[in-house]
SELOPA-54839 format. One record per residue (C-alpha): residue number from 1; x, y, z; chain. Coordinates in nm, 4 decimals, decimal comma. Layout:
SELOPA-54839
<r k="NUM" xx="X" yy="Y" zz="Z" c="A"/>
...
END
This chain:
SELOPA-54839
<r k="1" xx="-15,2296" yy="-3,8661" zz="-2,6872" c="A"/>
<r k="2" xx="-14,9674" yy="-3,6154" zz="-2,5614" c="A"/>
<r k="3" xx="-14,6095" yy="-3,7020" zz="-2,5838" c="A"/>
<r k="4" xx="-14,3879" yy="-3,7555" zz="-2,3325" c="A"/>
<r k="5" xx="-14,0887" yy="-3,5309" zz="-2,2691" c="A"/>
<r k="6" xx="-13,8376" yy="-3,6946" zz="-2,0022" c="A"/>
<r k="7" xx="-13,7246" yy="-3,3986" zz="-1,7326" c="A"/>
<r k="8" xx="-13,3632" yy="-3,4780" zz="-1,7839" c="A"/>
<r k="9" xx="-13,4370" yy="-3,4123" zz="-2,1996" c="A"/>
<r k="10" xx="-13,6105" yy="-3,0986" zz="-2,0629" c="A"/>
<r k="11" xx="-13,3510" yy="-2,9576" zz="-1,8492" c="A"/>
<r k="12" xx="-13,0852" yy="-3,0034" zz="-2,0608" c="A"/>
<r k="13" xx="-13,3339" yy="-2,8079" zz="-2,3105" c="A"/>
<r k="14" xx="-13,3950" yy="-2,5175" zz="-2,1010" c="A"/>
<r k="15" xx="-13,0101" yy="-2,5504" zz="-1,9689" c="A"/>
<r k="16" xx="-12,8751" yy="-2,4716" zz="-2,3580" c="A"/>
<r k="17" xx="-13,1439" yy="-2,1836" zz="-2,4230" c="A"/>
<r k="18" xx="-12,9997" yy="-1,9982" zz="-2,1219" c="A"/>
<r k="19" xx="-12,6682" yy="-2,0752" zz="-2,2553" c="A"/>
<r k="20" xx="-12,7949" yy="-1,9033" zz="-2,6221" c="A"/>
<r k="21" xx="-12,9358" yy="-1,6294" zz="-2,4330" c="A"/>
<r k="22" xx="-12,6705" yy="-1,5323" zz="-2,2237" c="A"/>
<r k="23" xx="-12,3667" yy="-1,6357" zz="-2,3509" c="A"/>
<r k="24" xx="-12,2537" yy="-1,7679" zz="-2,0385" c="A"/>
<r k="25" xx="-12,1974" yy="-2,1422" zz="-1,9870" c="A"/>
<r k="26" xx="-12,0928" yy="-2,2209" zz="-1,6622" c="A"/>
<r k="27" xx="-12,0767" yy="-2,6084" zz="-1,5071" c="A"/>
<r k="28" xx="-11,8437" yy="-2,5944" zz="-1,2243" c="A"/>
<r k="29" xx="-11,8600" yy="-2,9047" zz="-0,9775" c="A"/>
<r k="30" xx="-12,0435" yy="-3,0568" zz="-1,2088" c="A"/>
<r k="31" xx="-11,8566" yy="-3,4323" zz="-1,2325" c="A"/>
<r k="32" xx="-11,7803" yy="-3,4199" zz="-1,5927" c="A"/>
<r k="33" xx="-11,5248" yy="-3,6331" zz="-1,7272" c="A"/>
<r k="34" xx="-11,4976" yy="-3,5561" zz="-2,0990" c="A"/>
<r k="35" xx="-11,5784" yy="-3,1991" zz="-2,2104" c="A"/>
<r k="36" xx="-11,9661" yy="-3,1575" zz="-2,3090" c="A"/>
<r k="37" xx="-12,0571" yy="-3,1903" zz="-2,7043" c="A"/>
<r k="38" xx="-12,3389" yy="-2,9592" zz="-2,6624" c="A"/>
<r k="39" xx="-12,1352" yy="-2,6562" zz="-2,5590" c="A"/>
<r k="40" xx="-11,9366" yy="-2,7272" zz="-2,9162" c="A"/>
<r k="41" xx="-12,2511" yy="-2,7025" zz="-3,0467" c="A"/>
<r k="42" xx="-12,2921" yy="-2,3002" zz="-2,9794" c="A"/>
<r k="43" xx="-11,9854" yy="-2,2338" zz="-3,1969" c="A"/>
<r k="44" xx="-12,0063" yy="-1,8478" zz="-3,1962" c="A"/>
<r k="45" xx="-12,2525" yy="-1,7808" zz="-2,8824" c="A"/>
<r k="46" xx="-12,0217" yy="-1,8513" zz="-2,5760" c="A"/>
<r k="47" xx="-11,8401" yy="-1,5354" zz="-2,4620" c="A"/>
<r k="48" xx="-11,7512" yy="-1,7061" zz="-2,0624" c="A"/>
<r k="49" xx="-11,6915" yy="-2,0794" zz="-2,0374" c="A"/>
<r k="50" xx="-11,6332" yy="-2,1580" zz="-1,6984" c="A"/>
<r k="51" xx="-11,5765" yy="-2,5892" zz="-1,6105" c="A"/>
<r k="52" xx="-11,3833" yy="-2,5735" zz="-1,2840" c="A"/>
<r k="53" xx="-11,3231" yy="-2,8319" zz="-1,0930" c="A"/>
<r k="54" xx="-11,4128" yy="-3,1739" zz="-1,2860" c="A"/>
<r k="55" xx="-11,2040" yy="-3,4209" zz="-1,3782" c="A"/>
<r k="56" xx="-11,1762" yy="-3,4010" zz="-1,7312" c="A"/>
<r k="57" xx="-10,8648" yy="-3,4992" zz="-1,9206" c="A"/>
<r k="58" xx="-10,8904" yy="-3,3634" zz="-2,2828" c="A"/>
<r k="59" xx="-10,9897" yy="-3,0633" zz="-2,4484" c="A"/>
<r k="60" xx="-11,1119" yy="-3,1341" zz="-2,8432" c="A"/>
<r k="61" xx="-10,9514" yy="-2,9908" zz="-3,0649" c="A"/>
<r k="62" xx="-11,3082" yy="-2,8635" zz="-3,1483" c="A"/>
<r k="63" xx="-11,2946" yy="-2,5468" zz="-2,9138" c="A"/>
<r k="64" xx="-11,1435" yy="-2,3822" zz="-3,1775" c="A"/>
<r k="65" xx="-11,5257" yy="-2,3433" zz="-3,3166" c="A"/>
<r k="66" xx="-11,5842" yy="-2,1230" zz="-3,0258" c="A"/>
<r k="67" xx="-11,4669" yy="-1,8393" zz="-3,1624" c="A"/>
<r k="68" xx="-11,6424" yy="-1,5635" zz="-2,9877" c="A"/>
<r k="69" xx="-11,5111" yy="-1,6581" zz="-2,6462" c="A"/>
<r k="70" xx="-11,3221" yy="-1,4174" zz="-2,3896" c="A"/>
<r k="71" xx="-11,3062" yy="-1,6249" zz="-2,0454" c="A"/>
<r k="72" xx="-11,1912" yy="-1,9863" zz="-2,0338" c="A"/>
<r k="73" xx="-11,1460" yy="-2,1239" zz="-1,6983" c="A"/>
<r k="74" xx="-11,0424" yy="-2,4631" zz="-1,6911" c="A"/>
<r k="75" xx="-10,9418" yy="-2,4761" zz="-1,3587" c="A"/>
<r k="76" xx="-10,8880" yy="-2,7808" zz="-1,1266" c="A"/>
<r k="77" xx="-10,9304" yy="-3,0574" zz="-1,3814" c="A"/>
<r k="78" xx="-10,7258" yy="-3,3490" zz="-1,4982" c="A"/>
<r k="79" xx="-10,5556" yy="-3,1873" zz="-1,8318" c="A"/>
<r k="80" xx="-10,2616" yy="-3,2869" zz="-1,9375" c="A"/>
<r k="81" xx="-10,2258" yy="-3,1418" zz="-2,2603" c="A"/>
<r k="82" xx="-10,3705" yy="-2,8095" zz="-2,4411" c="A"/>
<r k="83" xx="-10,4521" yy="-2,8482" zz="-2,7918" c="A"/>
<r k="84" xx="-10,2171" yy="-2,6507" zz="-3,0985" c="A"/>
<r k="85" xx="-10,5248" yy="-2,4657" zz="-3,2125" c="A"/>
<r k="86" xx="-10,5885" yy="-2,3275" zz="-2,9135" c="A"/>
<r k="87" xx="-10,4839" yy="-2,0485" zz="-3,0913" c="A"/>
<r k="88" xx="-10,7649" yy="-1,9929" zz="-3,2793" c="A"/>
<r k="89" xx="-10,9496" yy="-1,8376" zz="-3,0069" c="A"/>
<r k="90" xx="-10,8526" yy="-1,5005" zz="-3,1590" c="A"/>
<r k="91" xx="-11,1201" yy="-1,3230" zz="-2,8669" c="A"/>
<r k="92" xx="-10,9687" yy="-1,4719" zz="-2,5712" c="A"/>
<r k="93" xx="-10,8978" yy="-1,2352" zz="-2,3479" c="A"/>
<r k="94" xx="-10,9047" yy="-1,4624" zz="-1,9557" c="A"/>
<r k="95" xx="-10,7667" yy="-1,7988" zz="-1,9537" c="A"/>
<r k="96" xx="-10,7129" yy="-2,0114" zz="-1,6330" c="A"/>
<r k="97" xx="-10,5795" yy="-2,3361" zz="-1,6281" c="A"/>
<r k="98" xx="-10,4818" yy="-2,3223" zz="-1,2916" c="A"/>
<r k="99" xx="-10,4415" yy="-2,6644" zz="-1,1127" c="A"/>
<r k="100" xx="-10,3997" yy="-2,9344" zz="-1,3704" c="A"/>
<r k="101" xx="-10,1184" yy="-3,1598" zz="-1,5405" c="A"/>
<r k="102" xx="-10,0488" yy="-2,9725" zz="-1,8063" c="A"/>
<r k="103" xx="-9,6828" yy="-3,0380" zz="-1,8619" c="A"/>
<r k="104" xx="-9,6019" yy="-2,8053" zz="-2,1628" c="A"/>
<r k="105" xx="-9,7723" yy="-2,4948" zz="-2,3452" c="A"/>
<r k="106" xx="-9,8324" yy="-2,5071" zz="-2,7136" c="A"/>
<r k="107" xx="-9,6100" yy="-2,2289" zz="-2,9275" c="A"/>
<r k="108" xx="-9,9759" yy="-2,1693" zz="-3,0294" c="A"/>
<r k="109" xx="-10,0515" yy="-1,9545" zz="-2,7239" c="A"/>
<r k="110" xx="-9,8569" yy="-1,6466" zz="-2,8513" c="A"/>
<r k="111" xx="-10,1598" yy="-1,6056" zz="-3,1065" c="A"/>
<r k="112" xx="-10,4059" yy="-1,5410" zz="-2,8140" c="A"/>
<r k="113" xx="-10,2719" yy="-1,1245" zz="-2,8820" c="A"/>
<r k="114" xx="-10,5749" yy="-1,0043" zz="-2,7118" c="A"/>
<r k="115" xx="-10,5105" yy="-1,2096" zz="-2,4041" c="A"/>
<r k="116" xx="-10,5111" yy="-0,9722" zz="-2,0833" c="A"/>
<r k="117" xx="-10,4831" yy="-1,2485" zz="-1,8411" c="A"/>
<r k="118" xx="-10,3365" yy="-1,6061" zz="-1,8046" c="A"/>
<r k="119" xx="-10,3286" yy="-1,8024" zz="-1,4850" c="A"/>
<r k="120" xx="-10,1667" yy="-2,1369" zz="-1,5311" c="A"/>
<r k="121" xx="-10,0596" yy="-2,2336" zz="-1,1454" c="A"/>
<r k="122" xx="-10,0383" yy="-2,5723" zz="-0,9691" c="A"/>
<r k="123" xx="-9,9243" yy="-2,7285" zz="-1,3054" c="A"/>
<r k="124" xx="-9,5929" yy="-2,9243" zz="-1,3977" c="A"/>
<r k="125" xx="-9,4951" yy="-2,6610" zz="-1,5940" c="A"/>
<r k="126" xx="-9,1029" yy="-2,6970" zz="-1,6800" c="A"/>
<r k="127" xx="-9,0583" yy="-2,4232" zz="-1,9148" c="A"/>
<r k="128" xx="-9,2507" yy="-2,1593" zz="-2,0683" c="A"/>
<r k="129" xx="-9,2586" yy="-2,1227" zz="-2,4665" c="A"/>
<r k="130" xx="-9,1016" yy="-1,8105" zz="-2,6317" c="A"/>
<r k="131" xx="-9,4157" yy="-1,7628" zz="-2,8110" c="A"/>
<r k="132" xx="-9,5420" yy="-1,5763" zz="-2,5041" c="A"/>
<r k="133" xx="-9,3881" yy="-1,2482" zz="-2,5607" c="A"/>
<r k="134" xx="-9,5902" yy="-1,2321" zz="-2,8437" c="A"/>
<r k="135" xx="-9,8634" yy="-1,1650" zz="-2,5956" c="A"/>
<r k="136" xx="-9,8677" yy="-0,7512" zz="-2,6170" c="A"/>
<r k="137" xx="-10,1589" yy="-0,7411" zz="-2,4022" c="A"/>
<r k="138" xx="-10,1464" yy="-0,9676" zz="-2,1110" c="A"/>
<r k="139" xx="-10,1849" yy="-0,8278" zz="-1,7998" c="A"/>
<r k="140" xx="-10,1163" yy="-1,0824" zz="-1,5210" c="A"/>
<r k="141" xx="-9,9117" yy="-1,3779" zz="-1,5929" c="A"/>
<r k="142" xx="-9,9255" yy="-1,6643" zz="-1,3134" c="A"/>
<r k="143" xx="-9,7292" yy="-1,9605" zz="-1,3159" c="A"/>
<r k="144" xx="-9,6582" yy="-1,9793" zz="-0,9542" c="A"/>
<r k="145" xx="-9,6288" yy="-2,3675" zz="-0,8361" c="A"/>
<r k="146" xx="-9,4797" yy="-2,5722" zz="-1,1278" c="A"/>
<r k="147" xx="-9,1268" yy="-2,6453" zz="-1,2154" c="A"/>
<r k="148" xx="-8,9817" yy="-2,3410" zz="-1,3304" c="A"/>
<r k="149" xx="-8,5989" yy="-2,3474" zz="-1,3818" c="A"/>
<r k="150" xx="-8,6196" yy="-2,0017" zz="-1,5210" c="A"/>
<r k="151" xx="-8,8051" yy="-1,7622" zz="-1,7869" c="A"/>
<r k="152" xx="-8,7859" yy="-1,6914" zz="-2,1054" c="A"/>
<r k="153" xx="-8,6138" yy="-1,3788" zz="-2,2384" c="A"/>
<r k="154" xx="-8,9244" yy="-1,3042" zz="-2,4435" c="A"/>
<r k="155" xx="-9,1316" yy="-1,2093" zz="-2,1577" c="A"/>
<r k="156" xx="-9,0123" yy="-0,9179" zz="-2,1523" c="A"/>
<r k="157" xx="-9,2203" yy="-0,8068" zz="-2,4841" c="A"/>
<r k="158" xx="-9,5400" yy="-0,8131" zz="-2,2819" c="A"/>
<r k="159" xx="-9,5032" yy="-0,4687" zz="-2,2507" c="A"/>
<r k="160" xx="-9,8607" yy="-0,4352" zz="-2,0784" c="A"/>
<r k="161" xx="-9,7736" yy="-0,6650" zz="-1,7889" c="A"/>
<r k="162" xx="-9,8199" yy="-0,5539" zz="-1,4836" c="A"/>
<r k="163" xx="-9,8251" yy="-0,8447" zz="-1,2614" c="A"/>
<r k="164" xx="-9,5859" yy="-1,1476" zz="-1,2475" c="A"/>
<r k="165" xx="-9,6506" yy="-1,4648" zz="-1,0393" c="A"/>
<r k="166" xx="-9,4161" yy="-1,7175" zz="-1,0261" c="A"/>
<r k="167" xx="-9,3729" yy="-1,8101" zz="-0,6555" c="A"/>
<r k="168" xx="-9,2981" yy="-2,1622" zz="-0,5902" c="A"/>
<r k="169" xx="-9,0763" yy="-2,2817" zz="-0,8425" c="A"/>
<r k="170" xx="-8,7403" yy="-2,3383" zz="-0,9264" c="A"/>
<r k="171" xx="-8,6135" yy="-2,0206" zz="-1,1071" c="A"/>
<r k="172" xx="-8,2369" yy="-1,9145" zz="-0,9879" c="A"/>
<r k="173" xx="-8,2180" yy="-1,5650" zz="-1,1710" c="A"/>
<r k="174" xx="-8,4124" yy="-1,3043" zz="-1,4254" c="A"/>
<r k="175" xx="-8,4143" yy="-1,2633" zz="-1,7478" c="A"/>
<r k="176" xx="-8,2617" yy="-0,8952" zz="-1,7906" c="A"/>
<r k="177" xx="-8,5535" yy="-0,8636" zz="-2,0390" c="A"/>
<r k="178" xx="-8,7829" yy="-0,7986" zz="-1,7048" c="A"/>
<r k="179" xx="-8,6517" yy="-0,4547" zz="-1,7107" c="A"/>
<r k="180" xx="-8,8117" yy="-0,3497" zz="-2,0034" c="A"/>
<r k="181" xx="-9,1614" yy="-0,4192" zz="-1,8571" c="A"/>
<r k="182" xx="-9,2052" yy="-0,0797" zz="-1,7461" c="A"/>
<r k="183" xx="-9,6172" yy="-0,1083" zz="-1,6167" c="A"/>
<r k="184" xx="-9,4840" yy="-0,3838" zz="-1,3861" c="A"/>
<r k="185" xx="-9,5855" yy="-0,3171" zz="-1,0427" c="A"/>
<r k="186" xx="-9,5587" yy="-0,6828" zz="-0,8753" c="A"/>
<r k="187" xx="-9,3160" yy="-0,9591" zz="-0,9130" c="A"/>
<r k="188" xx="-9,3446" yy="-1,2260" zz="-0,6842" c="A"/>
<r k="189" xx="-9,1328" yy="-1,4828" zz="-0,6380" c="A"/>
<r k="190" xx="-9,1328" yy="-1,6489" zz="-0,3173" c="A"/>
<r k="191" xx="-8,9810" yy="-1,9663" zz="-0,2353" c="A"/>
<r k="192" xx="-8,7530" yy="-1,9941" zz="-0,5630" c="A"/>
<r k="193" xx="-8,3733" yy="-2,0622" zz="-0,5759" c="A"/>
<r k="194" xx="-8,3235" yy="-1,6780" zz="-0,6896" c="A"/>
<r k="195" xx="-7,9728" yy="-1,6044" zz="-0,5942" c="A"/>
<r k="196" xx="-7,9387" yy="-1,2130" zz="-0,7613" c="A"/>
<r k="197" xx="-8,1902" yy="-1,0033" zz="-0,9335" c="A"/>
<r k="198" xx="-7,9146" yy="-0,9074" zz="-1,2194" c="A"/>
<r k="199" xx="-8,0145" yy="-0,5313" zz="-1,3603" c="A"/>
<r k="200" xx="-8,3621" yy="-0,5099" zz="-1,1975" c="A"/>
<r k="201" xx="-8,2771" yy="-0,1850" zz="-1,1337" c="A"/>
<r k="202" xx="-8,5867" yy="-0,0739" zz="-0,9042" c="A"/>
<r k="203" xx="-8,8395" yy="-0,0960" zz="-1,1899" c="A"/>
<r k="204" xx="-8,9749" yy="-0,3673" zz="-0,9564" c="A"/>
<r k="205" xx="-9,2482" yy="-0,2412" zz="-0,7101" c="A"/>
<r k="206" xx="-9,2670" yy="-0,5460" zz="-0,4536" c="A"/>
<r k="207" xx="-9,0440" yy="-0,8817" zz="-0,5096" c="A"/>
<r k="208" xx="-9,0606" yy="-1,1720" zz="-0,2644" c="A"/>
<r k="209" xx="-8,7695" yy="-1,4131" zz="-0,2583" c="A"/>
<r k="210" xx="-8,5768" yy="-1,5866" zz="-0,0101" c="A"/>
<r k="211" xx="-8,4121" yy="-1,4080" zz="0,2782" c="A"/>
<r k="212" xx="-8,1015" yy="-1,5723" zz="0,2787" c="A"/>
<r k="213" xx="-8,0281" yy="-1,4278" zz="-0,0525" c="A"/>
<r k="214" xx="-8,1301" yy="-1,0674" zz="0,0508" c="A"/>
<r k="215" xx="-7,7826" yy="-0,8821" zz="0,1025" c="A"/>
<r k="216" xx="-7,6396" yy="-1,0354" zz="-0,1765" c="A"/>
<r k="217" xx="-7,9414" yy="-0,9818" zz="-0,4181" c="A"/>
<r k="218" xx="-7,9090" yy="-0,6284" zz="-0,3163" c="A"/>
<r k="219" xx="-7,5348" yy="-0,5624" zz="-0,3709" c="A"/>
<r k="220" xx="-7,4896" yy="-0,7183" zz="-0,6555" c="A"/>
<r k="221" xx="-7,7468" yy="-0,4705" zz="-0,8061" c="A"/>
<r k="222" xx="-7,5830" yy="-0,1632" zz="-0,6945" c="A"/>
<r k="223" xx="-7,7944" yy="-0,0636" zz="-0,3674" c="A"/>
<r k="224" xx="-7,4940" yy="-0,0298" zz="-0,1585" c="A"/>
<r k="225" xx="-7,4269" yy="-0,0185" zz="0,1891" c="A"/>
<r k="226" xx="-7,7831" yy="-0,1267" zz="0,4106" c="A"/>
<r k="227" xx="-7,7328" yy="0,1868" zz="0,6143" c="A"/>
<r k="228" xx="-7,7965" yy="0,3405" zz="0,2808" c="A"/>
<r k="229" xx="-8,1233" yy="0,1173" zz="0,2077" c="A"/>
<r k="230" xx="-8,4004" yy="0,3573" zz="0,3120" c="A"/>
<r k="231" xx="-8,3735" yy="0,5694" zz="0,0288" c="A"/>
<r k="232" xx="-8,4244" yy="0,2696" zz="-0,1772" c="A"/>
<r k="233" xx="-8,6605" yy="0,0555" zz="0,0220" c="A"/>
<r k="234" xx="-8,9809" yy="0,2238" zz="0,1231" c="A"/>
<r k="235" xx="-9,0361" yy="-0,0929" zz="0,3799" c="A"/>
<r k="236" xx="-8,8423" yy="-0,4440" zz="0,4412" c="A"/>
<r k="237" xx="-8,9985" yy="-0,6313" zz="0,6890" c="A"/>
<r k="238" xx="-8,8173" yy="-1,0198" zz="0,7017" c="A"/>
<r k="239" xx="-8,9679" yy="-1,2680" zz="0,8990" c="A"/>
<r k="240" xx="-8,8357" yy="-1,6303" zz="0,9307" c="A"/>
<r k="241" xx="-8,6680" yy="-1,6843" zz="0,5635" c="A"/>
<r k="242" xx="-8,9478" yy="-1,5641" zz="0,3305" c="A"/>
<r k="243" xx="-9,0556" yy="-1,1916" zz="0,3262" c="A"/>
<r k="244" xx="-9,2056" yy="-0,9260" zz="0,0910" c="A"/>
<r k="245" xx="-8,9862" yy="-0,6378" zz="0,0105" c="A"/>
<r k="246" xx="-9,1152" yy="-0,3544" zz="-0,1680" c="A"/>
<r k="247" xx="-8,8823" yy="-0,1094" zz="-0,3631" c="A"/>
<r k="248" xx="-8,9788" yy="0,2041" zz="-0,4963" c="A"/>
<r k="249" xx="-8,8082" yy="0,4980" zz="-0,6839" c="A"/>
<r k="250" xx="-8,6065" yy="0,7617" zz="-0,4506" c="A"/>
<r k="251" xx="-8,8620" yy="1,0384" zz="-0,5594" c="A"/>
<r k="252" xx="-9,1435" yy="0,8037" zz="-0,3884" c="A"/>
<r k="253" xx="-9,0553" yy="0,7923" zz="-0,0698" c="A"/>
<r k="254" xx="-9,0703" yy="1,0072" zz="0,2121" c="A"/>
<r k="255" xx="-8,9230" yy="0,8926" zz="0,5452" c="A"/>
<r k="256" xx="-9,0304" yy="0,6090" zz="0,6246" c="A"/>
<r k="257" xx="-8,8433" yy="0,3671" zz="0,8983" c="A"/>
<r k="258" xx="-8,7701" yy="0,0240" zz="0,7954" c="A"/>
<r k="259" xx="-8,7307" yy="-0,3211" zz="1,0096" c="A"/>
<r k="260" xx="-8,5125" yy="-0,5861" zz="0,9218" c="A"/>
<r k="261" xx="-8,5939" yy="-0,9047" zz="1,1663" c="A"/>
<r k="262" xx="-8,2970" yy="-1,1114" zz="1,3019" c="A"/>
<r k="263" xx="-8,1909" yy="-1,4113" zz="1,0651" c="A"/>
<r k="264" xx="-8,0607" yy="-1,6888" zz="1,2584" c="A"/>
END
């Protein structure tokens, strides 16, 4: 008499072989409210764990057995909280945690050195830790939408970055630290209380902030007179109170007009 193998059992089955085989494990949409056991299970053979858009809440502290992984995208959960040993996930080089809870990062995150990317928007972030300028490697750094008052000083030791996000918070000024980031090509910070870009210097390829700070941004570090601006600014273009502005180096440019809109 043959036995009986339910399909769920046999699904689930076939589901964690592909997961062996490929290294991939990837449940987006899936409903889940407390991360799976089984993926725990694979310890060293996950490389991309992808679980966006569920509603769970906690991550075990038992990720730390996977190891071997390089994307984590937690994205549009319920988490609140990361776990300290976090950390241990040495090979991490993708993380996205963007729209959660999460409140706080651990001081645990500057171990991730091999991390190229981290995109952590649409949290309640309120500060970053200093930890993160231990992160040599990273790439793009997004942490637009939380609660921002301002950033760390550190940040400025992730010499690789080339890509700050932090539109949508509450940040009034820099850390002069930015300068030393020379790969950075974009800094975006729209719709933030930024009131001068201290010693920028035009290191800074395109910056969005709000208009009504413009001039002031602008004299304060050294541009001088705006009939002088076009061999500074390679395009302004303002429209209603938030614009891009792009600023390049004087040897850059060639002549190109510029158009300021009216401000009321």
């Amino acid at each position: 008499m043959g036995c009986f193998v339910s399909k769920n059992a046999d699904t689930k089955a076939s589901r964690v072989a592909r997961w062996r085989s490929t290294g991939i494990v990837a449940l987006r949409d899936s409903k889940l409210k407390t991360f799976p056991d089984e993926i725990l299970e694979l310890d060293r053979v996950v490389r991309t764990l992808d679980l966006t858009h569920n509603r769970i809440v906690d991550i075990p502290v038992e990720i730390s057995k996977l190891i071997n992984v390089q994307r984590l995208v937690l994205a549009e959960n319920l988490i609140e909280r990361l776990p300290v040993n976090l950390g241990k996930l040495q090979s991490l080089k993708l993380m996205n945690l963007d729209g959660n809870r999460i409140t706080s990062l651990p001081d645990e995150l500057g171990q991730l050195v091999r991390l190229e990317r981290l995109s952590i928007s649409g949290n309640l972030l309120t500060s970053l830790p200093a930890t993160i300028g231990s992160l040599r490697n990273l790439v793009l750094l997004n942490v637009s939408n939380n609660k921002l008052q301002s950033l760390p000083e550190s940040v400025g030791s992730c010499f690789s970055l080339e890509e700050l996000q932090a539109n949508d918070n509450l940040i009034e000024d820099l850390p002069s630290s930015v300068c030393n980031l020379s790969h950075l090509k974009s800094l975006c910070l729209d719709n933030n209380n930024v009131k001068q870009l201290k010693n920028t210097e035009r290191k800074v390829i395109s910056i969005g902030i709000s208009a009504v700070y413009l001039i002031d941004s602008l004299l304060r570090i050294g541009i001088g007179p705006l009939v002088l601006l076009q061999e500074f600014l390679d395009v302004i273009h303002l429209e209603s109170m938030v614009f891009p502005i792009i600023i390049m180096p004087l040897w850059s440019l060639s002549q190109v007009p510029y158009y300021v809109a009216d401000i009321e």
